[in-house]
N, C-alpha and C positions, 0 to 999 in steps of 0.2 A: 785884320781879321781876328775877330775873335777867338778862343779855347775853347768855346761855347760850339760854334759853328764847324770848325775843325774835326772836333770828334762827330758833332754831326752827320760830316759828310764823309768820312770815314766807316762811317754805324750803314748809313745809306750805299756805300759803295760794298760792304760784307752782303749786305741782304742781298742787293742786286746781281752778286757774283755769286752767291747762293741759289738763290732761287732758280737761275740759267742753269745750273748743273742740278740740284736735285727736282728741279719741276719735271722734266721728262722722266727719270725715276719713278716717280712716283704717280705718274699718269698712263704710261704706257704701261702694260703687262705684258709678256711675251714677248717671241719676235715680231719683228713688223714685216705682214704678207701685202702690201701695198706696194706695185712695182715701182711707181713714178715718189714716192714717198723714201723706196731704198734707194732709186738712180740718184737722188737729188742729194740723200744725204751721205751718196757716197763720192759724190766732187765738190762737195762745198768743200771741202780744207783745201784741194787744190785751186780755184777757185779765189780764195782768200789767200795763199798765197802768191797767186797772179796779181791782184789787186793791190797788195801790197809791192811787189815785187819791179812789176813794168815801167810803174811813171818812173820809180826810182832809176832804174837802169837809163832811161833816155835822161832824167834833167842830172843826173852824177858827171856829166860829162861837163868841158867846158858849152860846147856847141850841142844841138837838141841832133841832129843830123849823124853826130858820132855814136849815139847811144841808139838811136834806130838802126846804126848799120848793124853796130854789134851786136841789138838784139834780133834782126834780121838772120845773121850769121848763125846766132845760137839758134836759132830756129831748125834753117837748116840743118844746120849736125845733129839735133833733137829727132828731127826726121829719120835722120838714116842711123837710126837709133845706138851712140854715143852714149857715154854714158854723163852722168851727172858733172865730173870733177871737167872731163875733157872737153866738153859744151863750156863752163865755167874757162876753163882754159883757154877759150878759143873768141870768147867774149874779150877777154880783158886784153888780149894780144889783139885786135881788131881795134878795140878802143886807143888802145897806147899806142899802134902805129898809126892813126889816125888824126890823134891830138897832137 
């Protein structure tokens, strides 16, 4: 690969990570009164880290069946609302007496 190219796709990757954060800036004026427009953008980060988070937890394991129970588990504890560290806690002792 070229020097040439490289900064290329460096120059392309600044605009593109630019333009995500200041285009709504600069499009939107005020708050936003559109219900379905706030619900949405207020579970995309959770959302994204779901996405990010789940497949990981089932294939981290040896077997696909250990990381569904534990995320099984943390579910529940999520439920009867735990809090973050002790749900994380309860995962990884489920996983590790499992494997």
């Amino acid at each position: 690969m070229s020097r040439h190219s490289i900064i290329l796709y460096i120059l392309i990757g600044i605009l593109v990570t630019n333009l995500i954060r200041v285009l709504p800036m600069a499009l939107i004026h005020g708050p936003i009164k559109n219900r379905f427009v706030r619900s949405f953008l207020y579970y995309v980060p959770y959302v994204t880290l779901a996405v990010m988070t789940f497949p990981d937890m089932i294939l981290a394991t040896p077997t696909p069946l250990t990381g569904i129970a534990a995320l099984l588990a943390g579910i529940i504890a999520a439920w009867f609302r735990l809090g973050l560290f002790p749900v994380a806690v309860i995962c990884c002792v489920i996983a590790f007496l499992l494997v």
